[in-house]
C-alpha positions as CSV (number, residue, x, y, z in Angstrom):
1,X,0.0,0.0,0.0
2,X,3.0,2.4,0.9
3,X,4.3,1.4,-2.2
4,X,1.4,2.9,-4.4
5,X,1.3,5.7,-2.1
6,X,4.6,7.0,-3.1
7,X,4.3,6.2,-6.7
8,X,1.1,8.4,-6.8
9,X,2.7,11.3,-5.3
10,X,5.6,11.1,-7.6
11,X,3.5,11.0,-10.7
12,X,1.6,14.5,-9.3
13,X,4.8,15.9,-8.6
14,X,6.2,15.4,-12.0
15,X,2.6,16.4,-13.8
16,X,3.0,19.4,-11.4
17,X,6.2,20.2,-12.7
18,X,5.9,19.6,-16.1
19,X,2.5,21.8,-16.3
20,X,4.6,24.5,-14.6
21,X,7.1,24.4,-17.3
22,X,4.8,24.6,-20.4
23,X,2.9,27.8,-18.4
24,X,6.2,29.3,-18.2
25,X,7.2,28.3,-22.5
26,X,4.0,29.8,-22.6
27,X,5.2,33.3,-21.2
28,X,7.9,33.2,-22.7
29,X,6.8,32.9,-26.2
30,X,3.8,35.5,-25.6
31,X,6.5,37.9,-24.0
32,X,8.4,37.1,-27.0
33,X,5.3,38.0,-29.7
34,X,4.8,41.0,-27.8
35,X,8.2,42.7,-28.0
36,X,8.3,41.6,-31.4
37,X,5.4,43.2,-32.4
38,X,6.3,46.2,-30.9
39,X,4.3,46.2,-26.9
40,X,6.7,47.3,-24.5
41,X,6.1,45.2,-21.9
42,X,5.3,46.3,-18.4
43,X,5.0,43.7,-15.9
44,X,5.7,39.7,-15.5
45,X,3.8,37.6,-13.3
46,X,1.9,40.9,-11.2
47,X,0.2,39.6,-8.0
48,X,-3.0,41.2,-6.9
49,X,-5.0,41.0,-3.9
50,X,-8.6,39.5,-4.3
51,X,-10.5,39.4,-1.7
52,X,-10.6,36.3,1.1
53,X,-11.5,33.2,1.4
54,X,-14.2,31.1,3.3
55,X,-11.4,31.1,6.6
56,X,-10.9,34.5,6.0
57,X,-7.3,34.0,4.3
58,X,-6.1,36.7,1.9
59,X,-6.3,35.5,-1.8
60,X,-4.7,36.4,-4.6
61,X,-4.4,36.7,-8.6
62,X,-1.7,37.0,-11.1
63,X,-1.6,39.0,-14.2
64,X,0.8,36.7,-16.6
65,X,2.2,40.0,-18.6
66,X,1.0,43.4,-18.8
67,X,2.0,45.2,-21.8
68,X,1.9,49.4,-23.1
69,X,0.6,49.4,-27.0
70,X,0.9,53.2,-28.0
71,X,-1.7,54.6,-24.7
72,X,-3.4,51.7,-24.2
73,X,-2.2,48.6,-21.2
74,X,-2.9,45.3,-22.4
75,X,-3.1,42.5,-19.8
């Protein structure tokens, strides 16, 4: 039973991980579209505050990439 145990945690670990690293190919190669076609970009990754949860803990969003097109933010 240990046995599977551990082999299920390991296989959500390296999901986790590997999901993690196509999000972050993923920013990359929008960062990358952006600057080529001309957006200066702003922000990476930009936390903002919520609103709480049911416990009352603080939660959070992320903007990915925020990016200035000629007077106009793009997020």
């Amino acid at each position: 039973m240990s046995q599977l145990f551990s082999l299920d945690i390991q296989n959500k670990r390296s999901s986790e991980r590997s999901s993690s690293k196509v999000g972050q190919i993923g920013e990359e190669l929008a960062a990358a579209f952006l600057v080529r076609n001309a957006y200066l970009l702003v922000a990476a990754n930009f936390k903002v505050p919520v609103g709480r949860n049911r416990v009352g803990a603080p939660v959070n969003g992320e903007i990915d990439l925020i990016a200035y097109d000629e007077g106009v933010l793009w997020r």
